[in-house]
Residue, then its C-alpha position, 0 to 999 in steps of 0.5 A: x500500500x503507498x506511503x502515507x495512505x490515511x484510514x478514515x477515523x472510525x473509532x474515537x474521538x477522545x474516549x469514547x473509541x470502542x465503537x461497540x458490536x455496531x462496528x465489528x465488520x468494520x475491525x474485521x475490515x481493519x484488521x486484515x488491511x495492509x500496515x500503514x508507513x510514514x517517514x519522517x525527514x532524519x526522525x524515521x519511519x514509523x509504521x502503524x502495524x503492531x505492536x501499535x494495532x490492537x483488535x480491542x485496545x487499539x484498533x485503527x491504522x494510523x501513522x504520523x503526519x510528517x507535515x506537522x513537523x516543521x510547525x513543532x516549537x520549543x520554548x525556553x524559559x529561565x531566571x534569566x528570561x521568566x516570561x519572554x521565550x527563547x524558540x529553540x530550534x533541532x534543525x537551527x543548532x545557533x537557536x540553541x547555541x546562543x539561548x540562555x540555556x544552560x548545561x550545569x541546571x537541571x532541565x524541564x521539559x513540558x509537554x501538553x496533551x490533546x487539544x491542550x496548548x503550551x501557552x494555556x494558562x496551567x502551563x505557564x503557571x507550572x513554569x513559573x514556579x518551577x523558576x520561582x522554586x529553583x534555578x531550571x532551564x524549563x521547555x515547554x513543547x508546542x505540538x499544538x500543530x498536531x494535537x487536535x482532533x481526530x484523537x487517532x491522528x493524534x495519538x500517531x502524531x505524539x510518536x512523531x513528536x517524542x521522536x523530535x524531543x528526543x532529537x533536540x535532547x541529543x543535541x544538548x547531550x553531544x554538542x553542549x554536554x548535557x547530562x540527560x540523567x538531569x533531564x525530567x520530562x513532564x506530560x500531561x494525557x497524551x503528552x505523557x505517552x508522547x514523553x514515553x516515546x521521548x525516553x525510548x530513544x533517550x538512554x538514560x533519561x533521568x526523570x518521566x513524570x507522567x499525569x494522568x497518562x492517556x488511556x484510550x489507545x494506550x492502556x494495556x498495550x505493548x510497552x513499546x506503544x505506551x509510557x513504561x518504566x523502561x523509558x526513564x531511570x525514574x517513571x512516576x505517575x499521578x493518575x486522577x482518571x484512571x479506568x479500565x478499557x472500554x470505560x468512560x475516563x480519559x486516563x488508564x487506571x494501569x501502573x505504567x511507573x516505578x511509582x504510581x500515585x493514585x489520589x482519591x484511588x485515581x478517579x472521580x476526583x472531589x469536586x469533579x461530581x457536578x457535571x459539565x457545569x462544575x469547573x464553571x462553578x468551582x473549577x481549579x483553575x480560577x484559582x490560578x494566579x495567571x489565569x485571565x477572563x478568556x483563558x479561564x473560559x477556555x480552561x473551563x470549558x477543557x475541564x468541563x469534559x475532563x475534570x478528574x482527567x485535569x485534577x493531575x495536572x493541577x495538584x502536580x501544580x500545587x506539589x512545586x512549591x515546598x512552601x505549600x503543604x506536601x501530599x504524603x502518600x502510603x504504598x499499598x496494594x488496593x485503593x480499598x484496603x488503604x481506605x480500611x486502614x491496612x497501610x497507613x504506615x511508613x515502616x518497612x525494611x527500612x524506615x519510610x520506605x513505604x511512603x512518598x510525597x507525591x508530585x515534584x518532590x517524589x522520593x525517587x529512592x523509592x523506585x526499584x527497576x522492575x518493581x511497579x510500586x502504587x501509593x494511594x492519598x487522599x485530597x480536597x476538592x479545592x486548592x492546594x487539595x492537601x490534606x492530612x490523613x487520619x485513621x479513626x477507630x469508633x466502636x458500637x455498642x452490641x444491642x442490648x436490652x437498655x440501648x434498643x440498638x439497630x442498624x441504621x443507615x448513613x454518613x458519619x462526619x469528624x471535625x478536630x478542635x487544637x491547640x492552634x485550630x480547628x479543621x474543616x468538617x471532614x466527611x468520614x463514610x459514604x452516606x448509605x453507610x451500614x452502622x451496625x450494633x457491635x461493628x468496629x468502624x476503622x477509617x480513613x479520612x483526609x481532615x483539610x486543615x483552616x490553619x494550623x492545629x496544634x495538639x489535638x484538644x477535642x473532636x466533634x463527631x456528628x452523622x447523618x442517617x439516610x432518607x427512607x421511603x418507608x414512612x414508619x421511618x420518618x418520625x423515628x428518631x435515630x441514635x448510634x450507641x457508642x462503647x467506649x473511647x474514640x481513636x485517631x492516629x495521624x499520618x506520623x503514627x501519632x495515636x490520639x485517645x478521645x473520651x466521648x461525652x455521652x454514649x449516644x450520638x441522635x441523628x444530626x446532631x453533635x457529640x463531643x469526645x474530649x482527649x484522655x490526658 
C-alpha cells in the first residue's frame, strides 16, 4: 500500500473509541488491511502495524503526519528570561547555541496533551514556579500543530513528536554536554505517552513524570506503544482518571511507573461530581494566579469534559512549591484496603520506605527497576487539595436490652478542635453507610486543615442517617450507641485517645469526645 495512505477515523474521538458490536465488520475490515508507513525527514519511519494495532485496545491504522513537523516549537524559559521565550530550534543548532540555556541546571521539559496548548494558562503557571522554586532551564513543547482532533491522528502524531524531543535532547547531550540523567520530562494525557516515546530513544533519561497518562489507545498495550518504566531511570505517575478499557475516563487506571500515585484511588476526583457545569462553578483553575477572563473560559470549558482527567495536572501544580503543604502518600496494594486502614504506615525494611510525597518532590529512592510500586492519598476538592490523613477507630455498642440498638443507615462526619485550630468538617463514610450494633468502624479520612492545629484538644463527631421511603421511618428518631473511647492516629503514627461525652450520638446532631490526658 503507498506511503502515507490515511484510514478514515472510525473509532474515537477522545474516549469514547470502542465503537461497540455496531462496528465489528468494520475491525474485521481493519484488521486484515495492509500496515500503514510514514517517514519522517532524519526522525524515521514509523509504521502503524503492531505492536501499535490492537483488535480491542487499539484498533485503527494510523501513522504520523510528517507535515506537522516543521510547525513543532520549543520554548525556553529561565531566571534569566521568566516570561519572554527563547524558540529553540533541532534543525537551527545557533537557536540553541546562543539561548540562555544552560548545561550545569537541571532541565524541564513540558509537554501538553490533546487539544491542550503550551501557552494555556496551567502551563505557564507550572513554569513559573518551577523558576520561582529553583534555578531550571524549563521547555515547554508546542505540538499544538498536531494535537487536535481526530484523537487517532493524534495519538500517531505524539510518536512523531517524542521522536523530535528526543532529537533536540541529543543535541544538548553531544554538542553542549548535557547530562540527560538531569533531564525530567513532564506530560500531561497524551503528552505523557508522547514523553514515553521521548525516553525510548533517550538512554538514560533521568526523570518521566507522567499525569494522568492517556488511556484510550494506550492502556494495556505493548510497552513499546505506551509510557513504561523502561523509558526513564525514574517513571512516576499521578493518575486522577484512571479506568479500565472500554470505560468512560480519559486516563488508564494501569501502573505504567516505578511509582504510581493514585489520589482519591485515581478517579472521580472531589469536586469533579457536578457535571459539565462544575469547573464553571468551582473549577481549579480560577484559582490560578495567571489565569485571565478568556483563558479561564477556555480552561473551563477543557475541564468541563475532563475534570478528574485535569485534577493531575493541577495538584502536580500545587506539589512545586515546598512552601505549600506536601501530599504524603502510603504504598499499598488496593485503593480499598488503604481506605480500611491496612497501610497507613511508613515502616518497612527500612524506615519510610513505604511512603512518598507525591508530585515534584517524589522520593525517587523509592523506585526499584522492575518493581511497579502504587501509593494511594487522599485530597480536597479545592486548592492546594492537601490534606492530612487520619485513621479513626469508633466502636458500637452490641444491642442490648437498655440501648434498643439497630442498624441504621448513613454518613458519619469528624471535625478536630487544637491547640492552634480547628479543621474543616471532614466527611468520614459514604452516606448509605451500614452502622451496625457491635461493628468496629476503622477509617480513613483526609481532615483539610483552616490553619494550623496544634495538639489535638477535642473532636466533634456528628452523622447523618439516610432518607427512607418507608414512612414508619420518618418520625423515628435515630441514635448510634457508642462503647467506649474514640481513636485517631495521624499520618506520623501519632495515636490520639478521645473520651466521648455521652454514649449516644441522635441523628444530626453533635457529640463531643474530649482527649484522655
Amino acid at each position: 500500500m503507498e506511503s502515507g495512505y490515511r484510514k478514515p477515523p472510525i473509532l474515537y474521538d477522545g474516549t469514547a473509541y470502542y465503537c461497540g458490536l455496531t462496528c465489528v465488520a468494520t475491525l474485521l475490515f481493519v484488521a486484515q488491511s495492509d500496515a500503514l508507513e510514514a517517514c519522517c525527514a532524519d526522525l524515521g519511519c514509523f509504521s502503524s502495524d503492531r505492536p501499535f494495532f490492537h483488535l480491542l485496545y487499539r484498533p485503527v491504522l494510523t501513522v504520523p503526519n510528517c507535515d506537522i513537523l516543521p510547525r513543532l516549537k520549543l520554548y525556553l524559559n529561565t531566571r534569566e528570561n521568566p516570561v519572554d521565550p527563547d524558540l529553540l530550534d533541532p534543525y537551527t543548532i545557533p537557536s540553541i547555541v546562543h539561548s540562555k540555556l544552560r548545561a550545569d541546571r537541571e532541565t524541564k521539559i513540558l509537554i501538553h496533551g490533546h487539544t491542550d496548548n503550551y501557552d494555556w494558562a496551567w502551563w505557564k503557571d507550572i513554569r513559573t514556579e518551577l523558576l520561582l522554586e529553583e534555578d531550571f532551564n524549563v521547555i515547554r513543547v508546542d505540538w499544538s500543530a498536531g494535537n487536535t482532533p481526530p484523537y487517532i491522528q493524534a495519538i500517531a502524531n505524539s510518536r512523531l513528536v517524542g521522536a523530535f524531543v528526543a532529537k533536540f535532547i541529543g543535541i544538548l547531550r553531544d554538542r553542549l554536554n548535557f547530562d540527560v540523567a538531569k533531564i525530567h520530562v513532564i506530560g500531561h494525557s497524551l503528552g505523557a505517552q508522547t514523553a514515553g516515546y521521548v525516553g525510548e530513544r533517550v538512554h538514560l533519561l533521568g526523570r518521566i513524570t507522567g499525569l494522568d497518562p492517556a488511556g484510550p489507545g494506550f492502556g494495556y498495550m505493548p510497552p513499546e506503544v505506551r509510557l513504561d518504566p523502561t523509558d526513564a531511570v525514574v517513571v512516576d505517575t499521578i493518575v486522577s482518571d484512571g479506568v479500565a478499557p472500554f470505560r468512560w475516563g480519559f486516563g488508564s487506571n494501569q501502573a505504567m511507573g516505578h511509582l504510581n500515585f493514585y489520589p482519591n484511588g485515581g478517579s472521580n476526583q472531589p469536586g469533579c461530581d457536578n457535571g459539565p457545569l462544575d469547573p464553571f462553578i468551582s473549577g481549579p483553575t480560577q484559582n490560578s494566579s495567571s489565569f485571565g477572563f478568556i483563558d479561564s473560559l477556555v480552561a473551563s470549558s477543557y475541564e468541563a469534559l475532563a475534570c478528574s482527567h485535569i485534577r493531575a495536572l493541577t495538584m502536580f501544580l500545587e506539589t512545586i512549591s515546598s512552601r505549600r503543604c506536601s501530599m504524603k502518600a502510603f504504598q499499598c496494594d488496593s485503593y480499598s484496603a488503604y481506605q480500611r486502614g491496612d497501610c497507613f504506615t511508613c515502616q518497612g525494611v527500612v524506615e519510610g520506605e513505604k511512603c512518598s510525597i507525591m508530585g515534584v518532590h517524589a522520593n525517587l529512592s523509592r523506585a526499584e527497576q522492575g518493581v511497579l510500586k502504587n501509593y494511594y492519598v487522599e485530597s480536597t476538592d479545592t486548592i492546594p487539595f492537601c490534606a492530612s490523613a487520619f485513621k479513626v477507630q469508633i466502636k458500637l455498642q452490641a444491642k442490648n436490652n437498655i440501648n434498643d440498638a439497630r442498624t441504621e443507615k448513613g454518613q458519619l462526619f469528624m471535625k478536630i478542635y487544637g491547640t492552634l485550630g480547628t479543621t474543616e468538617r471532614a466527611t468520614l463514610t459514604a452516606e448509605d453507610t451500614d452502622f451496625s450494633p457491635g461493628q468496629t468502624l476503622i477509617q480513613m479520612t483526609d481532615v483539610p486543615f483552616v490553619n494550623e492545629l496544634g495538639n489535638i484538644q477535642s473532636v466533634v463527631f456528628s452523622w447523618k442517617s439516610k432518607r427512607s421511603l418507608l414512612p414508619t421511618e420518618w418520625l423515628r428518631r435515630k441514635y448510634l450507641h457508642i462503647d467506649g473511647n474514640f481513636e485517631l492516629i495521624n499520618d506520623k503514627g501519632v495515636r490520639t485517645v478521645l473520651r466521648p461525652t455521652r454514649s449516644t450520638v441522635e441523628d444530626g446532631k453533635d457529640l463531643l469526645a474530649n482527649i484522655i490526658m
